[in-house]
C-alpha positions in Angstrom: 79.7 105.7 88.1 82.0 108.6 88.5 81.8 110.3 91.3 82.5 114.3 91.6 84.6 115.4 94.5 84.6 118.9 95.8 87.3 119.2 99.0 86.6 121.4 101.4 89.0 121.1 103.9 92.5 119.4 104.2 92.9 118.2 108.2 95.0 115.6 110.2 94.4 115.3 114.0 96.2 113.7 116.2 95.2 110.1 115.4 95.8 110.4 111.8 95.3 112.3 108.5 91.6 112.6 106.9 90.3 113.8 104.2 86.7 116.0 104.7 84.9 115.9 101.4 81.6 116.9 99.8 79.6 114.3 97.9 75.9 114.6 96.6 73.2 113.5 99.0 72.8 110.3 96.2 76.5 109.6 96.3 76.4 109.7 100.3 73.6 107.5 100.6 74.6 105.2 98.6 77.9 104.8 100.3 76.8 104.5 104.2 73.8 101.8 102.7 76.8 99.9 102.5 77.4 99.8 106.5 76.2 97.6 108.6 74.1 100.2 111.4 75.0 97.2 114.8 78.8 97.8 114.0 79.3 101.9 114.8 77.2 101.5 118.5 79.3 98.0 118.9 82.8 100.0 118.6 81.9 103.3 120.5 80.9 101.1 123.2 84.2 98.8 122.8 85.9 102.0 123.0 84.0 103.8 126.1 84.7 100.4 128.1 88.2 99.7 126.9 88.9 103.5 127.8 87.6 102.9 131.0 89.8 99.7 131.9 93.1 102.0 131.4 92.6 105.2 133.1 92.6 106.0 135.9 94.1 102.7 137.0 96.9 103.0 135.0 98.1 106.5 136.5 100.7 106.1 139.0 100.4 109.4 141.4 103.6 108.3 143.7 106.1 108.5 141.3 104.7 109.9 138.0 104.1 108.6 134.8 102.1 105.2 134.0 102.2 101.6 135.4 102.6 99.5 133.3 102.1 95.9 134.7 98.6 94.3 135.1 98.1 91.2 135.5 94.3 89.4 133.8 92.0 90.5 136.1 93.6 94.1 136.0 95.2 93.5 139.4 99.0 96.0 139.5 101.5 92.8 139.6 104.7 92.9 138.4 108.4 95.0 138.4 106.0 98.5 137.2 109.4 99.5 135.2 109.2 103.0 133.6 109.8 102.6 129.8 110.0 105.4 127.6 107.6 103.6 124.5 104.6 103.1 127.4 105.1 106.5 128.8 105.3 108.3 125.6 102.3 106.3 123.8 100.2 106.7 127.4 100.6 110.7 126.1 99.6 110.2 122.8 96.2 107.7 123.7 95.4 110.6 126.6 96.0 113.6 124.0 93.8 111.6 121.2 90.9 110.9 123.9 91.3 114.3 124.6 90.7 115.5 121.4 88.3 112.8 120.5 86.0 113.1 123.7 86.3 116.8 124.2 86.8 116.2 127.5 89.6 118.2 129.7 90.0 115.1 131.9 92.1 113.0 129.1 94.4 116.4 128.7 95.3 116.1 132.4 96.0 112.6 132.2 98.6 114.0 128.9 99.6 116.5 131.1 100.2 114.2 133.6 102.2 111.7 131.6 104.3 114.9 129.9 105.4 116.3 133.0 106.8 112.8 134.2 108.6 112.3 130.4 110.1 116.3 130.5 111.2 115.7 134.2 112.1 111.9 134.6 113.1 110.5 131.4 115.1 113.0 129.6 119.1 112.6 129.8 120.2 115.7 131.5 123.9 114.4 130.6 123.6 113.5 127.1 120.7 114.9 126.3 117.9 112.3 124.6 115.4 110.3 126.5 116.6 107.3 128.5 115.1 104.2 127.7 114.4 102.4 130.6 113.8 103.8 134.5 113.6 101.4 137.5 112.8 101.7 141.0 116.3 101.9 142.9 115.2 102.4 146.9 113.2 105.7 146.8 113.8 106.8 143.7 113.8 105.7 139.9 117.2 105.4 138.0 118.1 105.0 134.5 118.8 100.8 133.8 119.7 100.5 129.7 123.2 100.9 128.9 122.0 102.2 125.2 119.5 104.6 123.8 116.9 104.3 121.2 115.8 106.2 118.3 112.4 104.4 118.2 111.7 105.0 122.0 112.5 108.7 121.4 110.3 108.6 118.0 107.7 108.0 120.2 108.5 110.5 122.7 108.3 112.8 119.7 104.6 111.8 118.5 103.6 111.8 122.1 104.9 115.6 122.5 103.6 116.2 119.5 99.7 115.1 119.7 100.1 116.5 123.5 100.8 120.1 122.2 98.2 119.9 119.8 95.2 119.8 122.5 97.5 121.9 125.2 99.6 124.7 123.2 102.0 124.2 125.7 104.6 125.5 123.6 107.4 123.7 126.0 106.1 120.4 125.0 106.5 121.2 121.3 110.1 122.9 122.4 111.3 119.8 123.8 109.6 117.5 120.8 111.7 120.1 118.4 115.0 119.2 120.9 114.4 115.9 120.4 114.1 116.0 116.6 117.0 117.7 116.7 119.2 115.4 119.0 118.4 112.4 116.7 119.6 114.3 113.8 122.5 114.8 115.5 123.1 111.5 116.4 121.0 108.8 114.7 121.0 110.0 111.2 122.7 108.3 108.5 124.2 110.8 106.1 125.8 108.9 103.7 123.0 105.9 103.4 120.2 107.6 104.9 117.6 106.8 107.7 118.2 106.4 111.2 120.5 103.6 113.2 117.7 102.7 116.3 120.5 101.4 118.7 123.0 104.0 120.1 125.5 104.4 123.0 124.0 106.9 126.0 126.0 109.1 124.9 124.5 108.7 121.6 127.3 107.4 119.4 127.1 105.0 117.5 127.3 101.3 117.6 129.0 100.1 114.5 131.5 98.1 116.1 128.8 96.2 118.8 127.9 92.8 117.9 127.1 91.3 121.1 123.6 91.0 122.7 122.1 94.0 124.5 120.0 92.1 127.2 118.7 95.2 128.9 116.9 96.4 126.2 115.8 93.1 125.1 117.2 94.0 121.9 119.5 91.2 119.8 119.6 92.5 116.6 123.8 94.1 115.3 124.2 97.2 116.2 124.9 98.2 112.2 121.8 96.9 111.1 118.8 99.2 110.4 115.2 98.0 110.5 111.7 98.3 109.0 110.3 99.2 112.9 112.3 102.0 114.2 112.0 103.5 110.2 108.2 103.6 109.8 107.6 104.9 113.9 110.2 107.8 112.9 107.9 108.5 109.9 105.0 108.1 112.2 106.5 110.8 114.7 107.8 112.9 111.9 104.3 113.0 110.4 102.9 114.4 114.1 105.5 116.7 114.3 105.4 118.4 111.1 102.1 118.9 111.7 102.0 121.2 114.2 106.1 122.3 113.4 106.5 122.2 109.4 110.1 123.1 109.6 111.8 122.3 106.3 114.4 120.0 107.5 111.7 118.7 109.0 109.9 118.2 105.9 112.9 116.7 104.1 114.0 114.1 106.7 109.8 112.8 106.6 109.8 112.5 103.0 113.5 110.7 102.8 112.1 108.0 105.3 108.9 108.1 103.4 110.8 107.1 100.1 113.1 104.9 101.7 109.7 102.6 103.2 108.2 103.1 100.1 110.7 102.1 97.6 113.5 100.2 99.7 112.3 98.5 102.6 109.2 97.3 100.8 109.5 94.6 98.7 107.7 93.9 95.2 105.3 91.7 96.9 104.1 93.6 99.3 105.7 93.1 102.8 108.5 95.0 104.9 111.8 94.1 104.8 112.4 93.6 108.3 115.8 94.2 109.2 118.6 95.9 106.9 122.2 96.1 106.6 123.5 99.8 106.6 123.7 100.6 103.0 119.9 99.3 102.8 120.9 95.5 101.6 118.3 93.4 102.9 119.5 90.6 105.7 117.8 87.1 104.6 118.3 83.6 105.8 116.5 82.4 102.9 119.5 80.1 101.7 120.6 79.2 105.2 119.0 75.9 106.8 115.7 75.5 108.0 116.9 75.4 111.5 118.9 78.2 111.3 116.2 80.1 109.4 113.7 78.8 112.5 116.1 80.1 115.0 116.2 83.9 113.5 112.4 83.6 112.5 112.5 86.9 114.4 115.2 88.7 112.4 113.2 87.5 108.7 110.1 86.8 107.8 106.8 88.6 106.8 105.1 90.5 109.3 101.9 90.9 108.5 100.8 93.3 111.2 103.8 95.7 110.4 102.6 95.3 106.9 99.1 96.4 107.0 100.2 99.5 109.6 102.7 100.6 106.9 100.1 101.1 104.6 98.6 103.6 107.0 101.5 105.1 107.8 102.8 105.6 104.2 99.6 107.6 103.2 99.3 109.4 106.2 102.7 110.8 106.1 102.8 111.9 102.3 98.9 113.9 102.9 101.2 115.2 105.4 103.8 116.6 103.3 101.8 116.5 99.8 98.8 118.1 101.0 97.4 116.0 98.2 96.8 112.3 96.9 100.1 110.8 96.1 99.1 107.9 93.5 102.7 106.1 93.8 102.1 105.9 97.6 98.6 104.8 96.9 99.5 102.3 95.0 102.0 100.7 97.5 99.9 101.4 100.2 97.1 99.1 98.6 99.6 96.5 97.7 101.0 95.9 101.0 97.2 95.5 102.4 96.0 93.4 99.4 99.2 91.1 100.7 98.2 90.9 104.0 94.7 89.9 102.9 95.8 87.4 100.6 98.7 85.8 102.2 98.0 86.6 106.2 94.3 86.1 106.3 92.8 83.6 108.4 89.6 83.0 105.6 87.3 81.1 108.5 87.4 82.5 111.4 89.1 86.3 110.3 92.1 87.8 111.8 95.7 88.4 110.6 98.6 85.8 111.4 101.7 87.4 112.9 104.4 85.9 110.9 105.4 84.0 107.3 108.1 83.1 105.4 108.5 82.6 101.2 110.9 80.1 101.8 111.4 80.2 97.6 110.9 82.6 94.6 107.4 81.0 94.1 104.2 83.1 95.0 103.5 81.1 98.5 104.3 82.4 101.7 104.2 79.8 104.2 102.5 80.8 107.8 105.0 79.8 110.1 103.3 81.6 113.3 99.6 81.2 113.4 99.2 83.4 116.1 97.0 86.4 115.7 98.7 88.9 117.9 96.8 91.8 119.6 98.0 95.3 118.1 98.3 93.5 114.3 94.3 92.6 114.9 94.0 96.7 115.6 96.2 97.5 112.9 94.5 95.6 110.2 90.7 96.7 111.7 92.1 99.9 110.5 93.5 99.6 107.3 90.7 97.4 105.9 88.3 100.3 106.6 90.7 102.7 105.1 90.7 101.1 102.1 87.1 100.7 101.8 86.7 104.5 102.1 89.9 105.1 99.8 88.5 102.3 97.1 84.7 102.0 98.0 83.8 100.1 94.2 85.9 97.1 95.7 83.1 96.0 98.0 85.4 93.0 99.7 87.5 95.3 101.8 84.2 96.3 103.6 83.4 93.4 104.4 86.9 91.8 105.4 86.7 94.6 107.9 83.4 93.3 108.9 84.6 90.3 109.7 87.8 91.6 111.7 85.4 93.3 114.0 83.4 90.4 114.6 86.7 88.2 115.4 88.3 91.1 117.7 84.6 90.9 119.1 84.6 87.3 119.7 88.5 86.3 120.4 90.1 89.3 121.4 88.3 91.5 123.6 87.7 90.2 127.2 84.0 90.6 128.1 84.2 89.4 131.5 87.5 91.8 133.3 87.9 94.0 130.3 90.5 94.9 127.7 92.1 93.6 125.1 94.3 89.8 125.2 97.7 89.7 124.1 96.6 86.9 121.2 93.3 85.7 119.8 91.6 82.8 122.1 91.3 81.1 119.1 95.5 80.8 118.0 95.9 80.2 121.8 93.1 79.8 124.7 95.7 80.1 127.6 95.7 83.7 126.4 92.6 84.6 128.9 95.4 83.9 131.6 98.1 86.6 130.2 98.8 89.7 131.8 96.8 92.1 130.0 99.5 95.2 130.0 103.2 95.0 130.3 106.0 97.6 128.7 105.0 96.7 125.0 101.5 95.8 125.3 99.8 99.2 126.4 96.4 100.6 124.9 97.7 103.2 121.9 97.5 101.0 118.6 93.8 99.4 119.6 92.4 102.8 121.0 93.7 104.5 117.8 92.1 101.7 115.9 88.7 102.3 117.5 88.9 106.1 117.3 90.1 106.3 113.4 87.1 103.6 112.4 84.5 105.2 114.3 85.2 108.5 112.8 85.1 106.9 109.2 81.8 105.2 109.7 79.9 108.3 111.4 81.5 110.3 108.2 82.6 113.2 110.0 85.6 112.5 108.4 86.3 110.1 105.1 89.9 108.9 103.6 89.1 109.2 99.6 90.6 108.7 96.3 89.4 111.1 94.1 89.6 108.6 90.8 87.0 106.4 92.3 
């Protein structure tokens, strides 16, 4: 049956673009018959106590920003090193809860976290935010020797979604800086996109080959990459937003088409690192032990994957105002490909990584393990597509099913939180620290928030042919 679609109103918050529609009373009821009523109260809950596990525990009122070191049992233990993707993503979760709870004690907790990013972590010198701070005596002090356009993407979307519940117009002023210094400095204008690594200074790094330990970062400095791109689009998304400036608007949509049509492969899956002009860097005909060794630098990722999708269709509402059926259909294929080829069918849950190690149609799992933020992710994008394509009844269920594993192998019921992997891929997981620099709370608390607002149907992702 066709359905008849009357939109109302076009909207995007600060978790993600949504769709509000009007359906007949029928229509409606036949879709939420569909839902399974013990899921909705099992997420706002997971939410409410996973909420409560972060904050306030994670503010640090001695010398600003986040902490960002817990150990299992939630206990502070470890170096508590100031990096600019925790901080910035600490502002974005606090501004979405914010928005999300109505509730003016998440906006202090932004408010918090942006005054410590505006007055710590921006480069006075150079201008951009520095990547790393440690403590040095009484004080913090800059410790990477380079800067990063990913860590300042997320500086951006955290100033962005920060604004948006504040109006603090210098918070949008210093996101608009920001955009502005990476234009300057990042941007590719003969090849397009953005290099990630650059010098403080913000030069580039064209002639750098060797490792840069302090950023834990090994890749060559003239390569470009699938991660930075799509958390640039991300930002650019939040940004334009609330700033729809038109270079803005044109830099968005380049890195949109560049995802969409470059990085993405036929199949399905993300390139994941590239060489300047775009070429693609495979190991595919080097040896299996080199190919082992630099698993890292090639292979599928199916978490990235499935997040992509999102992120594609998010950021052309955001400039089409519209459904954009080329990015639909990409959007769909990358999930479909994460569903056929990274899909644990027992027990649910997405592997992290795998490899076509030929031109044939099977992609190998090389590592099983089913790491936290891609178990988010995926929760996400399977309930996205059910709304988007709700005659293809599987994806419902598949989310189903993703819940019940997060539910079961993921969450910790006993101290609280999330585990860095799935008990299931690896049991020693219950003894992992349970925050560190890159494991903080923004992709599982977006999860929960976009998926809850689906399922109560205040809001609804649609595609008007279905």
């Amino acid at each position: 049956m066709k359905l008849t679609l009357f939109f109302k109103v076009l909207y995007r918050s600060v978790f993600g673009f949504l769709i509000i529609i009007s359906i007949s009373c029928k229509e409606n009821q036949e879709v939420k018959t569909t839902f399974n009523s013990k899921i909705l109260p099992e997420i706002k809950t997971s939410l409410d106590d996973l909420v409560r596990v972060w904050y306030p525990i994670s503010i640090d009122s001695i010398n600003g920003g986040f902490y960002p070191d817990f150990n299992n049992k939630w206990e502070k233990e470890g170096e508590q090193k100031k990096m600019l993707v925790t901080q910035a993503r600490h502002i974005w979760t606090a501004s979405a809860l914010a928005s999300f709870y109505g509730d003016s004690k998440y906006e202090k907790i932004a408010t918090h976290g942006y005054h410590f990013l505006r007055d710590q972590m921006w480069d006075t010198k150079y201008g951009g935010f520095h990547t790393l701070l440690v403590n040095d005596r009484d004080s913090l002090k800059p410790a990477a020797s380079t800067k990063s356009s990913y860590g300042n993407a997320f500086a951006i979307y955290g100033l962005a979604a920060y604004y948006g519940i504040s109006k603090d117009s210098t918070a949008l002023n210093l996101a608009k800086k920001t955009f502005y210094w990476l234009e300057e400095h990042a941007h590719d204008p003969m090849y397009k996109g953005y290099f990630d690594v650059l010098h403080l200074d913000g030069s580039w790094m064209l002639d750098v080959e060797e490792n840069d330990k302090e950023y834990d970062n090994f890749i060559r400095k003239d390569w470009k990459d699938q991660n930075s791109s799509i958390h640039l689009m991300e930002a650019f998304t939040a940004l334009y937003e609330v700033w729809p400036n038109p270079l803005l608007k044109e830099r968005l949509e380049e890195l949109l088409m560049l995802i969409r049509d470059t990085i993405t492969t036929p199949k399905g899956f993300l390139t994941l690192h590239l060489e300047r002009d775009w070429t693609p860097v495979s190991f595919k005909d080097s040896t299996e032990t080199y190919r082992t060794e630099n698993f890292w630098l090639d292979h599928v990722s199916f978490g990235h994957d499935v997040e992509t999708g999102f992120l594609l269709l998010e950021a052309a509402q955001a400039l089409y105002h519209q459904k954009d059926s080329t990015t639909m259909v990409i959007a769909k294929r990358m999930v479909d490909h994460g569903i056929d080829r990274g899909w644990d069918m027992e027990k649910g849950g997405f592997f992290d990584g795998g490899y076509y190690l030929d031109d044939s149609d099977v992609c190998t799992i090389l590592n099983p393990a089913k790491i936290w933020w891609s178990q988010a992710e995926g929760l996400n994008a399977l309930l996205l597509m059910s709304q988007l394509y709700p005659n293809e009844k599987e994806y419902y269920e598949l989310f189903e099913k993703q819940w019940q594993y997060i539910n079961e192998y993921m969450i910790d019921h006993t101290y609280g939180g999330w585990y860095d992997e799935g008990l299931d891929s690896n049991p020693e997981a219950v003894q992992h620290v349970k925050a560190q620099i890159w494991k903080v709370n923004y992709h599982n608390i977006r999860a929960l928030i976009n998926v809850i607002q689906m399922l109560e149907g205040r809001f609804k992702l649609t595609n008007n042919e279905h």
